[in-house]
N, C-alpha and C positions, 0 to 999 in steps of 0.2 A: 533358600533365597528365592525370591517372588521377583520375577520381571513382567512388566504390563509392558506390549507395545503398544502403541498409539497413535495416531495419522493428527488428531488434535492437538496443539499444544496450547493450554491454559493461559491468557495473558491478557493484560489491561488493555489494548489496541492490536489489533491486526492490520499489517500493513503490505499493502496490494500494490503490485506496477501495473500499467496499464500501456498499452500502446493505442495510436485511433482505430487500428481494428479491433482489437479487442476490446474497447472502448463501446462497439455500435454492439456488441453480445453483450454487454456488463450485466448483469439483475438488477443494477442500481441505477443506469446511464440516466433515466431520467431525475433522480438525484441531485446526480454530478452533472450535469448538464444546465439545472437548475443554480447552480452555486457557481456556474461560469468555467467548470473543467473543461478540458479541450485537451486533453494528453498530449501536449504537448514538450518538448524537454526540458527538463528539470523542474517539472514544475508540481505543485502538491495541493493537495483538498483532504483537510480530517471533517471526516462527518460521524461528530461528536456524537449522534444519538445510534448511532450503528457500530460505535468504535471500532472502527475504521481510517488509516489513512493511506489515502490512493497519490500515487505519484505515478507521474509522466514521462514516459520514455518515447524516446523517437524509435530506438529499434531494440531489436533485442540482444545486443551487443554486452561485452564483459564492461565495456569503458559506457556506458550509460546507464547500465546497472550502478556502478559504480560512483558514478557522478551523483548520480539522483539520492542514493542511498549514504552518502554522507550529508545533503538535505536532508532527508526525512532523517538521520539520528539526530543534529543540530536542532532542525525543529520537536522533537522528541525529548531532547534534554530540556527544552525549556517551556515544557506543557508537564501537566501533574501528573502521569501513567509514571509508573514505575515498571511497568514492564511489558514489551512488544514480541509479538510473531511477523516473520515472515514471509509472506508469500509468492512462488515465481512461479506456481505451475496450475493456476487456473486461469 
C-alpha cells in the first residue's frame, strides 16, 4: 500500500477567511479591495479567475467561522464547482 501525504488538496475553488487584518497582508487585497471586500462579517467575494472564495470574519472565533461558513457552502451549492478546499491557516 502507497500513501502520498500532502499539504494541497485538489479542488474546484479554494476558499479563504479573511479578517481586516489580515485582509491589509492578503497577496490579493488589491483584488478584493477593487470588487468592494472590506472583511467584514459574514460577508463573501469569489474571484472567479483565481478560484477563490474569500469570506469575512470579524474575528477569529469558532461562532464566526461558523456563521460565515454556512454562507459560503450556501453560496457554493448554487455556483457550478463541485468541489471546495478550505482554508483557516494562511
Amino acid at each position: 500500500m502507497n500513501i502520498d501525504l500532502t499539504n494541497e488538496i485538489k479542488s474546484d475553488i479554494k476558499v479563504e477567511f479573511l479578517t481586516k487584518e489580515t485582509l491589509k497582508k492578503h497577496k490579493l487585497k488589491k483584488s478584493l479591495k477593487l470588487a468592494g471586500f472590506e472583511a467584514s462579517g459574514d460577508t463573501l467575494c469569489f474571484l472567479h479567475a483565481k478560484n477563490i472564495l474569500v469570506c469575512g470574519i470579524e474575528d477569529e472565533t469558532q461562532d464566526s467561522y461558523r456563521s460565515v461558513s454556512a454562507k459560503a457552502i450556501q453560496a457554493l451549492k448554487s455556483s457550478n464547482y463541485t468541489s471546495a478546499s478550505f482554508s483557516v491557516d494562511e
